[in-house]
N, C-alpha and C positions, 0 to 999 in steps of 0.2 A: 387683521391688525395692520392700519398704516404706521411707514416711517418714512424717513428719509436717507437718501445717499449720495453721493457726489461721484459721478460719472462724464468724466474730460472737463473737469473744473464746474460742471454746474449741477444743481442740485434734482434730482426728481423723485416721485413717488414709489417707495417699494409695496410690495405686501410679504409679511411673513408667509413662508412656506413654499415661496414659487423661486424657480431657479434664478441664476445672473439672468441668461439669454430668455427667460419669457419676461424679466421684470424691463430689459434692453428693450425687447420686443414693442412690446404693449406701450413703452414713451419712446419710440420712432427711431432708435438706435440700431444699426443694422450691424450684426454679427452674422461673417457668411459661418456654414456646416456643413458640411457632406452625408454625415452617418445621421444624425438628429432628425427622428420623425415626430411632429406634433400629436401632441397625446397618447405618445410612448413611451414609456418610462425613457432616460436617457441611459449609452453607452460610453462616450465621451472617447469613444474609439477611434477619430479621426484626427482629433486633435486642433483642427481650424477655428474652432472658438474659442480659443483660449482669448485671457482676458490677462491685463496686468492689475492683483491687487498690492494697495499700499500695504508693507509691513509681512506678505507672502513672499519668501522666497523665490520660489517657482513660479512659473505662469501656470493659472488657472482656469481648467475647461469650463466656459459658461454656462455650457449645457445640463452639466450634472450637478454644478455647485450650489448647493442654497443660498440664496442673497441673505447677508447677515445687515444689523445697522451698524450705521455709520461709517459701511464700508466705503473707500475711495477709490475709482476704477478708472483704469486707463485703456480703453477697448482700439486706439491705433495709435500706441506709443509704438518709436525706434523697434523698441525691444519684442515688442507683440506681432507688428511690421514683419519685419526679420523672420520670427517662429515661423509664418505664416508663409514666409516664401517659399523657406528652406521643405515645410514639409510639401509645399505644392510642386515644388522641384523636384523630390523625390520618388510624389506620385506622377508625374512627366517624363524620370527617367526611363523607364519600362512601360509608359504607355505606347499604341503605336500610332504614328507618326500620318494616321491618314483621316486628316478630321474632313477635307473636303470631300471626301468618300461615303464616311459616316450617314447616319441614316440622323441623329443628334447635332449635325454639325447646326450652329446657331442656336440650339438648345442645350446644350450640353453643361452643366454645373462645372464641372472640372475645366471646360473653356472659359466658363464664364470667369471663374475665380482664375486663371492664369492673365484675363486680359488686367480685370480689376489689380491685382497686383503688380502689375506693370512689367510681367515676363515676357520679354523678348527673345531673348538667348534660351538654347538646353545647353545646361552649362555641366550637365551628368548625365551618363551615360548607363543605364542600369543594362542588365541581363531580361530579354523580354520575355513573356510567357507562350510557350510554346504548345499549350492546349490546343484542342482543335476544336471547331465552332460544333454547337451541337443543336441538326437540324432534324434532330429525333421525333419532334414534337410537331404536330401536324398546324396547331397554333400558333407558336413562338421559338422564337430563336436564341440561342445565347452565344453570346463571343467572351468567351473567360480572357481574350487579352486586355480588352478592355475593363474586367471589372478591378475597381482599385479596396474590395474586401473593406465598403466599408456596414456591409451586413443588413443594410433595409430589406432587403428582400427575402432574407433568414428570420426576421423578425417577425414582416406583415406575414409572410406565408404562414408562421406556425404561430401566430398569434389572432391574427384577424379571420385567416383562412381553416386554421387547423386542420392544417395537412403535410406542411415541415416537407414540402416536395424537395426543398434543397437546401443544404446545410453547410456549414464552414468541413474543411475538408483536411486532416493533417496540421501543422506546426511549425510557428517558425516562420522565415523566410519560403518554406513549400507550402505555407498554407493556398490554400481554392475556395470556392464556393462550388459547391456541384451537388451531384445526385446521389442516390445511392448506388455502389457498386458501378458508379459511374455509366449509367442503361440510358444517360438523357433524360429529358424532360418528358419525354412517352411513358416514361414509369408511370404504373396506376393512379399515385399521389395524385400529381397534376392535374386538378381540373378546370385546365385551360384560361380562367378569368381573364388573366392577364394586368393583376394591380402591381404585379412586381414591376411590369413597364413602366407603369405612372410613376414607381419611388425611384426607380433606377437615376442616378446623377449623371453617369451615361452613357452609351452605344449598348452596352453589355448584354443588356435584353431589350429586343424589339418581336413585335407581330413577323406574322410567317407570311411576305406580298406575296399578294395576288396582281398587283400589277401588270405587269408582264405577261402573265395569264391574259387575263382582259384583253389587254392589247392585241397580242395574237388573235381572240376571236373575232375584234373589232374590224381588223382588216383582213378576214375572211369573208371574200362573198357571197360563200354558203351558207352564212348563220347571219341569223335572226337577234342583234342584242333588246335585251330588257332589263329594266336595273327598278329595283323596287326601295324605298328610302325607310326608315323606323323615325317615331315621334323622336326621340334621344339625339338621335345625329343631328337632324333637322334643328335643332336646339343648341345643337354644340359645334356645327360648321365652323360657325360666321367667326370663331374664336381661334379656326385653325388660318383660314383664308384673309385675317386681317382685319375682318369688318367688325363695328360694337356689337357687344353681344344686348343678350334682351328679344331678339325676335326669333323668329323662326325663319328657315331657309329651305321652306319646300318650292319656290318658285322660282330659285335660284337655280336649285338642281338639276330642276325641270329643264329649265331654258341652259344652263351647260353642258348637260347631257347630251339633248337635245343636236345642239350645236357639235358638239363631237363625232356625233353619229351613232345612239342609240336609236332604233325604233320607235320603243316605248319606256314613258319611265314612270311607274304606277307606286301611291301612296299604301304603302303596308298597311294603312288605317284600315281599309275594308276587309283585308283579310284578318286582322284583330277584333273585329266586329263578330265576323265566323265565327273568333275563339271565342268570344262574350258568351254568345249565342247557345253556344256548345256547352260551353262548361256551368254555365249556369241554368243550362236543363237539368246536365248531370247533377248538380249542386241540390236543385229545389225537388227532383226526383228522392236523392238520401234524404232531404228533409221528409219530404211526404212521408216515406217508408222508415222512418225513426231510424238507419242508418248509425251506429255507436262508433264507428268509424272516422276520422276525420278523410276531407281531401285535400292535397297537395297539388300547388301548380306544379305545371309542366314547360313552361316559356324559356326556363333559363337552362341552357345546356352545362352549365357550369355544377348547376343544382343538381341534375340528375348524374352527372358521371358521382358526383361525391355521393348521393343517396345509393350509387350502386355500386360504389367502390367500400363505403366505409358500413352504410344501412340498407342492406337488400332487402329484409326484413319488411318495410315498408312500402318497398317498390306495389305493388299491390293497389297499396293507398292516393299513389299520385295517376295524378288526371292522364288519359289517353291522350287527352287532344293533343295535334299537334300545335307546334310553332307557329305566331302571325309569319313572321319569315316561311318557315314551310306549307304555310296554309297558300298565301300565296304567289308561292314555285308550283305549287297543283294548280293552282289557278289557270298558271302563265301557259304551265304547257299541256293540260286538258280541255280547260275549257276555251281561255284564248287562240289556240293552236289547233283548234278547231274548228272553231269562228270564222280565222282568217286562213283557213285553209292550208296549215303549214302542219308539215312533221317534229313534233315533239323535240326529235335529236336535232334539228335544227334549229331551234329556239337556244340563247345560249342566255340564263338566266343568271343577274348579279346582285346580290345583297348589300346593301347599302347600308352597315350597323354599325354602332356605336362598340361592338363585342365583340373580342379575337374568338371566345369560345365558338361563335356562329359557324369560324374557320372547321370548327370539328362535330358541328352537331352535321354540319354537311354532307359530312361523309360515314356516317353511323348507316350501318347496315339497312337498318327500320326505317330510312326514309329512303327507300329505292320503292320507286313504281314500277312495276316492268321491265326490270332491270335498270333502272335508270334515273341518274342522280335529277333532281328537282331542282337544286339549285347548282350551278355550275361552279360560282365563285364570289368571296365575300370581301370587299373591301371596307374596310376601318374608317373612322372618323377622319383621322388624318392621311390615310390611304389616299380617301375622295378628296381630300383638301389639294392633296402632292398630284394627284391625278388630273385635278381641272387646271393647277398651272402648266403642269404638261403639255397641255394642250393649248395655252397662250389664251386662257379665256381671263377678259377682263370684268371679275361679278360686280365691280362699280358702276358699271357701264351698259349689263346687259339686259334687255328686254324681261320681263319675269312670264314667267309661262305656267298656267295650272296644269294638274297631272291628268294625265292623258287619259281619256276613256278606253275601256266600258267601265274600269274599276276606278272611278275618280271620286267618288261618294263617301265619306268616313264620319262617324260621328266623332263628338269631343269626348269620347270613353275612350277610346282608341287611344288617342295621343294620351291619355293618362297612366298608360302602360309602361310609359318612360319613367316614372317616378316609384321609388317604392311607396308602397301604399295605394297604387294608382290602378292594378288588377286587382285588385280587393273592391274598390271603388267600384271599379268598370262595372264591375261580374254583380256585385247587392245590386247596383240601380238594375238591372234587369230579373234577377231574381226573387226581387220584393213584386217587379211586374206577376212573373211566374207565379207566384204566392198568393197574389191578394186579387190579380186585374185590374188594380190601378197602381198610376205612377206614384213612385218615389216623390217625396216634397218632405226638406227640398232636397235636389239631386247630391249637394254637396256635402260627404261624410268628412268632418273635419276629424277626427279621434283618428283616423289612418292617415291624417296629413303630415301633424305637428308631431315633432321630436323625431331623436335619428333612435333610439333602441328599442327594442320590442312593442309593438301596436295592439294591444286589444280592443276589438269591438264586438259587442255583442246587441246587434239590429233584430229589433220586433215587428215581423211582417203577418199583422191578423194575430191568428193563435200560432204562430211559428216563432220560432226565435231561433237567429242563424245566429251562432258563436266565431269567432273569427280571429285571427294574427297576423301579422305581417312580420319578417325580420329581412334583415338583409345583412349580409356578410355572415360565412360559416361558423364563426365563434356563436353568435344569436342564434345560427339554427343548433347546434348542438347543445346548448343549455336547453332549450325549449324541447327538445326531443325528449334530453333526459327526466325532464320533468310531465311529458308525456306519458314515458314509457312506467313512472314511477306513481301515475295516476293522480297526479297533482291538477295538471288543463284537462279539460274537457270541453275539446272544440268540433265545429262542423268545416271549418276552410281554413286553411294554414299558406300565405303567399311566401314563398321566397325566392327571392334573391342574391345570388351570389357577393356582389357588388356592393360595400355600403351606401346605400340611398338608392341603389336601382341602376338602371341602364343612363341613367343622364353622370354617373361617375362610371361610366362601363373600362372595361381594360384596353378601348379603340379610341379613349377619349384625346382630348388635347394633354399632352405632358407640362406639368405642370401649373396645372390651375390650381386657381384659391379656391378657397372655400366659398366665397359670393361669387366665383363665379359659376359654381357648381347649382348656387341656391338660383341665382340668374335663370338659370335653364329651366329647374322646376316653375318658377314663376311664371318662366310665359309659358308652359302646357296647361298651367291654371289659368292663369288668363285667357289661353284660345278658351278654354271650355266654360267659364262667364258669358262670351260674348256669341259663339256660334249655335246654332238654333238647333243640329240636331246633337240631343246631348247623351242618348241611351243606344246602343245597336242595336235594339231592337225596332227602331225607327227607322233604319235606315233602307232606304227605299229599293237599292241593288244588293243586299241582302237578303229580302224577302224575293227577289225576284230571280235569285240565284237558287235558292231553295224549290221555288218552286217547280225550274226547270230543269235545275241538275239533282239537288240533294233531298229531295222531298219534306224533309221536318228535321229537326235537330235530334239526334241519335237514333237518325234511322238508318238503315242495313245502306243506302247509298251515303250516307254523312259516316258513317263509321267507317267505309270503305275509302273514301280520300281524305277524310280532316281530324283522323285517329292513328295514331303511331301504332307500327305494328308492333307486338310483344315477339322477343326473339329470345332465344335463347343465351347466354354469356359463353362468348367465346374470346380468344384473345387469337392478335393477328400483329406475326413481329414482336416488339416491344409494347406495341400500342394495344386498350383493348379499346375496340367496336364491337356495341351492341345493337 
């Protein structure tokens, strides 16, 4: 039901049922908020939306308040002005004093709203917080001086993620955010995503750089740099580095890399191809064999610490293969490092992901070859972004370079990997191959495109019928599990994802983006795979030719031996566990 209301003297549309600040929202009225996350119930805990209504005493939080009719609101009256300073001054008192330091400096909410309000002066002096940063966590970092407890990340964790890794702490003026028993973020909960970055207003949680790292190898003239990019970054660069989004930015990276002094800088596409390959022998093999089982990806390291933290029970059930990212690190320093006549330990291998979790799938026990890590180090979305200005490269300017041979070949399955619904996608168009000997038509499964919660599809290849899900973010997967385990689904592949939407919202993305601009990115991986001509991996020409010199067939004794996760046993190391 419409009405109407009168909002700074004039009138606009309300709807019964939605709050002041979404009815603000939706006709161009901007209320800032710090604690308020969209499509989370409201807490109205920070206070910065209040609003002045006519014939209320008090000012009134936007956030939480239902829009009634006929109300008359005053959203930057004197008096709303005022609230709004006093309590921004408040959170400035006891913040600390080094934003040009900040890793948020020119992002930061809490700056933004001190410029917008027109604070010049600290005109209070609080008592700061004297926690100490906790770098427990092999992923991400927290600085409790900076957090101003307005609870986003208490929220999305144990709501979106369902894992409550961190919690409000004590009462009063001692209230915290932290952990339990205070162990850091390496408590078992955590599994690394990294969306509490994206909600954080600001410094308080960031990713764990690998910068510095990098650097160091870069100017060592013992090693060998190689940096490998995912469909997701490639899609969400151009939004850290300044440029319009909408395209993709593999040729960007190619050519600053490049420029910097990388060796080589090779499209992860082809080693996602591998995984197609792989998993959807495995896939059309339990078909064959009637299989009551379902399978689970393996791509998101987020997914598996939670399935072996919270559901061991099913470890079993999830696919071997490894990671496009892992697949390849094998690549780089097996077979390329072979090629070119180089020692393994000298190749110093960097991952280019949209994913802080990549930071810890790195160094899990299961992906050592011969004692020895695969990949060396992983830089973030805006890592890469903070990295090429480092180096004074202008991407407005620079020549664009494709990805460097011998692994320069990728199909448009590959980049769909970026989007949830997009390994589900990948993995059928080959599996219906598997199944029938002929192609998928047409290639595009739109039922695993559209909508953001749970995906069923269930694809007829001959007399087979492959049953299928997609979900992304942990709330999705543990309804579906319990309705698994309760014998409600009855499916053959089950994709998930940590991340709502996939790797294109990963926990390495830009901070702060909208919602188009999230949808932006999937668009153009749909679009590459419209227009480029090899659209299934099993087409792709250095894939077969990779098999037929290194890995002989897909799950054979040399393909399980480099492009399948070792099974290890669970041990815990420190605080943190590696499996």
């Amino acid at each position: 039901m419409l009405f109407s209301i009168e909002v700074n003297n004039k009138v606009i549309t309300a709807q019964r049922g939605e709050t002041i600040l979404e009815c603000l929202k939706r006709n161009g009225v901007f209320v800032p908020t710090l604690c308020h996350i969209e499509g989370y119930s409201p807490t109205g805990a920070c206070r910065i939306c209040v609003v002045e209504v006519e014939g209320r005493p008090d000012l009134v939080p936007s956030c939480s308040h239902p829009v009634e009719e006929w109300m008359k609101i005053k959203t930057h009256s004197p008096r709303v002005i005022r609230a709004r300073r006093a309590i921004a001054e408040m959170l400035l008192s006891n913040h600390p004093d080094d934003c040009l330091y900040c890793g948020r400096n020119g992002n930061c909410e809490l700056q933004n709203l001190a410029i917008d309000l027109n604070l010049r002066e600290k005109r209070f002096s609080g008592s700061k917080n004297t926690l100490k940063n906790d770098y427990a966590s092999v992923s991400i970092m927290r600085e409790p001086s900076k957090c101003i407890l307005c609870g986003r990340c208490v929220r999305l964790c144990e709501t979106e993620q369902v894992v409550a890794a961190v919690d409000f702490i004590g009462r009063g003026n001692q209230m915290t955010i932290g952990t339990s028993y205070n162990h850091g973020l390496s408590s078992r909960n955590c599994h690394h995503c990294g969306q509490c970055i994206l909600i954080c207003p600001t410094g308080a949680l960031s990713e764990q750089q690998h910068i510095a790292k990098v650097q160091e190898a870069l100017h060592n003239p013992e090693k060998h740099l190689v940096a490998q990019f995912s469909p997701a970054l490639s899609v969400g660069l151009n939004e850290n580095l300044g440029i319009k989004a909408g395209k993709t930015a593999d040729h960007i990276i190619v050519a600053a890399l490049s420029k910097i002094g990388f060796s080589k800088v090779f499209d992860t596409g082809l080693a996602t191809d591998l995984n197609i390959l792989e998993n959807a022998s495995l896939l059309a093999k339990q078909i064959r064999e009637g299989e009551s089982m379902p399978m689970f990806t393996s791509c998101c390291p987020s997914w598996l610490h939670y399935a072996e933290t919270f559901h061991p029970s099913i470890l079993p059930c999830i696919s071997p293969v490894l990671s496009p990212q892992q697949i390849m690190s094998v690549l780089i320093k097996k077979i390329y490092a072979s090629e070119m006549r180089l020692r393994a330990e000298d190749i110093y291998t960097v991952g280019l992901m949209p994913c802080t979790a990549k930071k810890y799938e790195i160094l899990r026990q299961e992906m050592l070859i011969d004692d020895l890590n695969m990949t060396d180090a992983v830089l973030t979305t805006r890592e890469l972004a903070r990295f090429i200005k480092l180096y004074g490269i202008d991407v407005n300017n620079i020549e664009p370079m494709l990805p460097h041979s011998p692994f320069h070949i990728r199909s448009t399955a590959a980049k769909l990997y970026g989007v949830s619904g997009g390994v589900t996608e990948a993995i059928l168009r080959t599996v219906y191959f598997l199944l029938t000997g002929v192609e998928l038509e047409p290639y595009k499964i739109g039922e695993v495109r559209s909508g953001s919660g749970p995906k069923f599809f269930t694809m007829e290849a001959g007399k087979y019928k492959v049953k299928t899900a997609v979900v992304s973010g942990m709330s999705q997967v543990q309804k579906l599990l319990k309705e698994i385990e309760a014998g409600k689904k009855n499916l053959n592949f089950i994709e998930v994802m940590a991340c709502p939407g996939g790797c294109i919202n990963g926990g390495g993305q830009k901070i702060g983006a909208s919602d188009k601009d999230i949808k932006t990115r999937s668009k153009v991986l749909y679009e590459m795979d419209e227009k480029e001509n090899i659209r299934v991996a099993h087409k792709n020409p250095i894939v077969h030719e990779l098999y037929q010199k290194y890995f002989d067939a897909p799950l054979s004794n040399k393909a399980v031996e480099f492009l399948h996760r070792r099974r290890l046993e669970k041990k815990m190391e420190g605080n943190e566990q590696i499996l």
